[in-house]
C-alpha positions as semicolon CSV with decimal commas, in nm:
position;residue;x (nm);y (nm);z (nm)
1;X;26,361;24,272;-3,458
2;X;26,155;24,384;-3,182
3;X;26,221;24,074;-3,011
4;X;26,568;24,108;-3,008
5;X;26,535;24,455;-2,898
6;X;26,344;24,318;-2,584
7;X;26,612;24,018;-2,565
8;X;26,899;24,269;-2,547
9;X;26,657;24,541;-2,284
10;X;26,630;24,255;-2,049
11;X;27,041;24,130;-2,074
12;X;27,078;24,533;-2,009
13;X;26,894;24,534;-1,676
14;X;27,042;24,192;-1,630
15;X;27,399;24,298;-1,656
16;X;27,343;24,608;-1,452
17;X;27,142;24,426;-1,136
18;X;27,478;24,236;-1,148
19;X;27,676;24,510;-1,172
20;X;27,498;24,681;-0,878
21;X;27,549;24,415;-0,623
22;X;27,960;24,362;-0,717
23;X;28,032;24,689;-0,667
24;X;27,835;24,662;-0,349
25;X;28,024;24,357;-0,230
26;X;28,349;24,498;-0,379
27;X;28,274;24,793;-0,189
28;X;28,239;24,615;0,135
29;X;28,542;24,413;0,109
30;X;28,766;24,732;0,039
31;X;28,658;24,896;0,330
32;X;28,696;24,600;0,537
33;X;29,014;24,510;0,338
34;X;29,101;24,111;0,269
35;X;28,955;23,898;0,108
36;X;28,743;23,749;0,283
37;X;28,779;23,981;0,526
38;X;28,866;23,872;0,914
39;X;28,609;23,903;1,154
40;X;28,691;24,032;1,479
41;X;28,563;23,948;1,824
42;X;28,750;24,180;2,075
43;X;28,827;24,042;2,431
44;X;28,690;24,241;2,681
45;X;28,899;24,523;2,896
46;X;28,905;24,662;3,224
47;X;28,603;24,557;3,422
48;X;28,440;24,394;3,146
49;X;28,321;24,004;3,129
50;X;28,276;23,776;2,828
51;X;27,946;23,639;2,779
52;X;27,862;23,313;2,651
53;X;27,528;23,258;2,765
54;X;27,227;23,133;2,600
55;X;27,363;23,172;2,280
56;X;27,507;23,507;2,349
57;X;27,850;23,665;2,250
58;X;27,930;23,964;2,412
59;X;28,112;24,154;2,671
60;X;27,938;24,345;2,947
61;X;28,029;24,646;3,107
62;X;27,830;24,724;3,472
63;X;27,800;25,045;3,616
64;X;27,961;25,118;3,880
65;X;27,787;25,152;4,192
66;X;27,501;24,936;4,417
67;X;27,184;25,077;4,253
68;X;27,029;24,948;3,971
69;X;27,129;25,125;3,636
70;X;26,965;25,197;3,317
71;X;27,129;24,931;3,047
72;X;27,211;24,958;2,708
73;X;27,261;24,669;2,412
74;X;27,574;24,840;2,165
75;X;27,646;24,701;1,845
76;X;27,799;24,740;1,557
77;X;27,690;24,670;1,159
78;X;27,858;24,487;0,863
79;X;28,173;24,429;0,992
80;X;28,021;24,118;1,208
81;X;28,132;24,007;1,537
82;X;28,227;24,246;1,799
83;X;28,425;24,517;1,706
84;X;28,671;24,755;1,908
85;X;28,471;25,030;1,804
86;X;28,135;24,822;1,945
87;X;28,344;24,739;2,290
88;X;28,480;25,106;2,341
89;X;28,099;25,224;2,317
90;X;28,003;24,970;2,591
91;X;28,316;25,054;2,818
92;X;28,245;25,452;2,764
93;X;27,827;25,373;2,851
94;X;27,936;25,229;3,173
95;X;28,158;25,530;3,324
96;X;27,876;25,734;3,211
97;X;27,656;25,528;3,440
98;X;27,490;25,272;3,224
99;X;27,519;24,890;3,247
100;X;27,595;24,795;2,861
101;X;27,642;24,504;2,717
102;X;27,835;24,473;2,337
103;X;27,765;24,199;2,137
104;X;27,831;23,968;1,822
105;X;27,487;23,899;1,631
106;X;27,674;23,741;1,329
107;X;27,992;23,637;1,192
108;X;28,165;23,539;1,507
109;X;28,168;23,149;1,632
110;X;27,895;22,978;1,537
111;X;27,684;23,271;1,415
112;X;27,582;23,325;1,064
113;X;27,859;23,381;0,830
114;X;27,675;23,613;0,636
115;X;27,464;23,926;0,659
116;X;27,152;23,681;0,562
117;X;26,836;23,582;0,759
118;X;27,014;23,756;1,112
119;X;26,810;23,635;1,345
120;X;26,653;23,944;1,532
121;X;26,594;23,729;1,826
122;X;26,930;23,761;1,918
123;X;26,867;24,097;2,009
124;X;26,520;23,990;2,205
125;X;26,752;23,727;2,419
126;X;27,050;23,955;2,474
127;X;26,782;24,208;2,622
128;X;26,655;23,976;2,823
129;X;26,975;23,901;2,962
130;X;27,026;24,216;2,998
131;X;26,758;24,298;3,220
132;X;26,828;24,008;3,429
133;X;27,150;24,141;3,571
134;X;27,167;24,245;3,929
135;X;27,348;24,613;3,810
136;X;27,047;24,651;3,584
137;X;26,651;24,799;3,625
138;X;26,459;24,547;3,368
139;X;26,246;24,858;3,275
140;X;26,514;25,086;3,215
141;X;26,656;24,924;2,833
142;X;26,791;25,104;2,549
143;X;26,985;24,973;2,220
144;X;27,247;25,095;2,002
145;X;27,350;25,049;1,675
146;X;27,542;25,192;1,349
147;X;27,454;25,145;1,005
148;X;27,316;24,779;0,963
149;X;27,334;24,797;1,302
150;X;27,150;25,118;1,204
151;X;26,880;24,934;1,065
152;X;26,878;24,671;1,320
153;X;26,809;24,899;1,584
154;X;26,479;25,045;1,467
155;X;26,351;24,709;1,357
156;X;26,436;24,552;1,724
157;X;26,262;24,899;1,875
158;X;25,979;24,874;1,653
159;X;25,857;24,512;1,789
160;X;26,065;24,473;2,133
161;X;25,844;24,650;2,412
162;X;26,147;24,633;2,630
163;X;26,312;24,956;2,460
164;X;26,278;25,249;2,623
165;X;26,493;25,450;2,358
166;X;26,657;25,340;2,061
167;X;26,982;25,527;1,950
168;X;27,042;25,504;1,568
169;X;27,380;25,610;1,374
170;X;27,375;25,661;1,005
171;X;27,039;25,420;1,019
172;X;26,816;25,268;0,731
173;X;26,449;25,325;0,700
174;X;26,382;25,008;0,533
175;X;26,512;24,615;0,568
176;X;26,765;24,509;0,292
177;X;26,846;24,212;0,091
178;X;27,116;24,057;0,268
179;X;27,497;24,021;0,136
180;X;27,797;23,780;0,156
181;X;28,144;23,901;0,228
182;X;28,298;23,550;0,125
183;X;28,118;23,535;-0,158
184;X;28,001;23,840;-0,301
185;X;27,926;23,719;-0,664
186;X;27,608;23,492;-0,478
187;X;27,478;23,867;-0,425
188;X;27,405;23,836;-0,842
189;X;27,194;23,584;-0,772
190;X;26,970;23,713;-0,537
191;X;27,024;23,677;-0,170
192;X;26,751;23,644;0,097
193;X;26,692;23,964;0,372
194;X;26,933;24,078;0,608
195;X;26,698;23,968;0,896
196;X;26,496;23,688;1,044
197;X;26,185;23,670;1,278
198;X;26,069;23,320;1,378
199;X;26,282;23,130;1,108
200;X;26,119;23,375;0,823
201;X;26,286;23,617;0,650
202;X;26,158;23,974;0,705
203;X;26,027;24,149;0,385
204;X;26,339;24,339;0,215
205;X;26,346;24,583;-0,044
206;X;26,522;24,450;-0,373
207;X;26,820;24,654;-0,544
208;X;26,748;24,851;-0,810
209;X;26,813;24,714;-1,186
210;X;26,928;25,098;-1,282
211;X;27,271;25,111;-1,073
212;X;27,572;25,166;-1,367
213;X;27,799;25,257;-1,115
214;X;27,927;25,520;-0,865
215;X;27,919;25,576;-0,528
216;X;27,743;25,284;-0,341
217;X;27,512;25,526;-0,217
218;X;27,352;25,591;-0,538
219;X;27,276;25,220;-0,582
220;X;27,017;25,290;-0,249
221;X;26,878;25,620;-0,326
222;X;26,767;25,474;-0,678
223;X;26,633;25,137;-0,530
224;X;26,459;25,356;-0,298
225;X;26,323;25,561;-0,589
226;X;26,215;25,233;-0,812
227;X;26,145;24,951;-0,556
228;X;25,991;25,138;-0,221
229;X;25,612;25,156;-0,358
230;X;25,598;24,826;-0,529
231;X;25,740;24,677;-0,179
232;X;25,572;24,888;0,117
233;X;25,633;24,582;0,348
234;X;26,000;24,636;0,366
235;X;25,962;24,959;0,560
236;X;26,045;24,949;0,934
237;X;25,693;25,017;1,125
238;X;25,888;25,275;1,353
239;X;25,561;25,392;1,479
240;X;25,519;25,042;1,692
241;X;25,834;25,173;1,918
242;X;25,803;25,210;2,260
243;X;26,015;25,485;2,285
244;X;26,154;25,790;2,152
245;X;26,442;25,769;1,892
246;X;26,729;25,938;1,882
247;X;26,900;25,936;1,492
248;X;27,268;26,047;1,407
249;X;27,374;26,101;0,974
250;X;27,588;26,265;0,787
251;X;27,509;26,460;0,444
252;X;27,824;26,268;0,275
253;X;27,773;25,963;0,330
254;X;27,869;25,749;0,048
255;X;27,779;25,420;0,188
256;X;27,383;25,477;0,179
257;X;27,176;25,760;0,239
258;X;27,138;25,811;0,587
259;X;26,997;26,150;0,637
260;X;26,715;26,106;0,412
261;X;26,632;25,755;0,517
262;X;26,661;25,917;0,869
263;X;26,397;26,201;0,779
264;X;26,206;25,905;0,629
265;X;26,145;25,759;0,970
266;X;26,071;26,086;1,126
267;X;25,779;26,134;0,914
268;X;25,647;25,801;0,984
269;X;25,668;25,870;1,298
270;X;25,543;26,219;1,256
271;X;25,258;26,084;1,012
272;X;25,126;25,822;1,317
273;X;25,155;26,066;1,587
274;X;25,480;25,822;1,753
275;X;25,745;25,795;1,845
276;X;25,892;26,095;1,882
277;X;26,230;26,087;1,639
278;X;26,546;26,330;1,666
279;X;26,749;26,352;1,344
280;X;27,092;26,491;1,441
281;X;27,205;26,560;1,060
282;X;27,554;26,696;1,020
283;X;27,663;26,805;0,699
284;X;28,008;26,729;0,650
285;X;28,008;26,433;0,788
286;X;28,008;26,057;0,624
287;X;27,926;25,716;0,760
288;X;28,168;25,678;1,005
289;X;28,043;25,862;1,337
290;X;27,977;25,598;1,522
291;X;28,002;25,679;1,919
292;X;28,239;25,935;2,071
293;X;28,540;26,087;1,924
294;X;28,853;25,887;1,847
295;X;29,236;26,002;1,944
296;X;29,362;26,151;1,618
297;X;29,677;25,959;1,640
298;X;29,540;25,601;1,606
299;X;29,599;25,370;1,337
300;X;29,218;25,365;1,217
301;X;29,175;25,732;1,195
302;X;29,260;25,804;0,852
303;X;29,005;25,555;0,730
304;X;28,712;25,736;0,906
305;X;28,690;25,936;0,544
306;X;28,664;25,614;0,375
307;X;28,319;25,553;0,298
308;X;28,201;25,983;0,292
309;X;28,351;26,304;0,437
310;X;28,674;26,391;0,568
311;X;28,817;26,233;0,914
312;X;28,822;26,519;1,101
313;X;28,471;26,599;0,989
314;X;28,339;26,237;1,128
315;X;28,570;26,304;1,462
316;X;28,391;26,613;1,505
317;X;28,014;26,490;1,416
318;X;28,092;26,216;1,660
319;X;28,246;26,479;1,909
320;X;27,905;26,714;1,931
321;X;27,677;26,392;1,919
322;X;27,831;26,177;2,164
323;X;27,731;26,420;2,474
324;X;27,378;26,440;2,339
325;X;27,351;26,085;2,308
326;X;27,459;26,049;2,689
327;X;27,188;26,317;2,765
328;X;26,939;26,104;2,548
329;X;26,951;25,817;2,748
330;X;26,995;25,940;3,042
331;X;26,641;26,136;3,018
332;X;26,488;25,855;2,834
333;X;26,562;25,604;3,132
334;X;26,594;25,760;3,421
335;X;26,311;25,647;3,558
């Protein structure tokens, strides 16, 4: 009897690991809708260039003007390839007088397909080619990034000494387990980390075996809860950064908790005396703030809600932010 009390425990925790990551991928594929959902890789507009280079897929944006600029690497999270959202950013950056580049780090042509071993090096060579541009000062970098992009961010800030300042929307504190779009139910199985560095998977933190359902973001705040002190290694070593972070959340965000993650990497920071981390924490806002307000009349704004808070609540977090943001980097690389 007590065997088959330990047989049926373990097909419990089992079934609800695997019911954890489909509602994660299921989750993912409604936001993004289709199955499997198209990724995007937006042309460039006015005054921007594609970029092909090295490996690269991006567009660029140059400040205006002779002098050498501040620059700034935008991008987005698990959507994959380069969004609108991703391209606005970089067009905005530049009429506020900073050289940015947008780019694809997985999903476009012949990137990964999946959210699985990213290379972070991609980052490291679209820096450097970055900082190789006439419009640009070399020592004058910053990145940008939203949600996985998020979590990308402070990992790339955290061993890049390039970054002067690292801007971080609705961020992680930790590296993930990786996920697959296409084929979600591979998730059950066990995928590798989200990230790569030198062909070898960076140390994620596993999902949690609890997860019977909800909002997504419950599935992270209890792996968080179970996993985090068994696997210490999958915490981003923020206090390696170069340079001061700047970190945007909202309270209601349903996709993964992004305010305390962000107060997370404040007192690491805090704890090792650097960097020095601002948490800009609104509280009726969700997931999607990323970069400055968006005309309420466009298709996409109703979705804004989609994954925690209301629309105009997001429009409005990203409206306050936005100009701090600008002021961020502006101090952070001025000189």
């Amino acid at each position: 009897m007590a065997d088959r009390r330990r047989i049926v425990k373990r097909l419990a925790i089992g079934c609800g690991g695997l019911l954890a990551l489909v509602v994660n991928a299921a989750v993912v594929l409604m936001f993004f809708n289709p199955w499997a959902p198209k990724v995007t890789v937006t042309d460039p507009g006015q005054g921007g260039t594609r970029i092909t280079e090295n490996g690269l897929l991006g567009n660029y944006y140059p400040a205006v003007g002779a002098e050498r600029r501040p620059g700034v690497l935008v991008f987005g999270g698990s959507e994959g390839g380069l969004s609108q959202g991703s391209d606005r950013i970089a067009r905005t950056l530049s009429k506020e007088g900073f050289s940015a580049l947008a780019i694809s780090y997985w999903g476009g042509p012949g990137q990964n397909p999946r959210m699985e071993k990213v290379p972070l090096e991609t980052f490291d060579t679209a820096l450097g080619w970055l900082g190789r541009q006439p419009s640009v000062d070399p020592q004058r970098l910053g990145i940008m990034g939203a949600s996985k992009g998020g979590e990308a961010s402070l990992l790339v800030a955290s061993r890049n000494p390039q970054v002067r300042a690292a801007v971080g929307y609705v961020p992680s504190s930790v590296v993930w387990q990786g996920f697959d779009q296409a084929q979600p139910w591979r998730m059950a199985f066990g995928m590798e980390s989200t990230w790569s560095a030198g062909g070898q998977p960076v140390p994620p933190l596993p999902y949690s075996s609890r997860y019977r359902g909800g909002d997504l973001v419950d599935l992270y705040r209890m792996s968080l809860e179970d996993n985090l002190a068994a696997h210490p290694e999958a915490v981003i070593p923020v206090e390696k950064a170069r340079g001061p972070l700047l970190l945007i959340c909202g309270e209601k965000d349903t996709m993964w908790p992004s305010c305390a993650m962000s107060a997370d990497v404040k007192k690491r920071a805090t704890e090792h005396g650097h960097p020095a981390v601002t948490v800009l924490a609104y509280a009726d806002a969700g997931h999607m703030i990323f970069g400055p307000p968006v005309p309420t009349n466009i298709e996409f704004y109703d979705k804004l809600g989609v994954l925690g808070g209301t629309p105009d609540a997001n429009n409005a977090a990203a409206a306050d932010s936005w100009p701090k943001v600008v002021t961020f980097l502006t101090r952070q690389l001025k000189s």
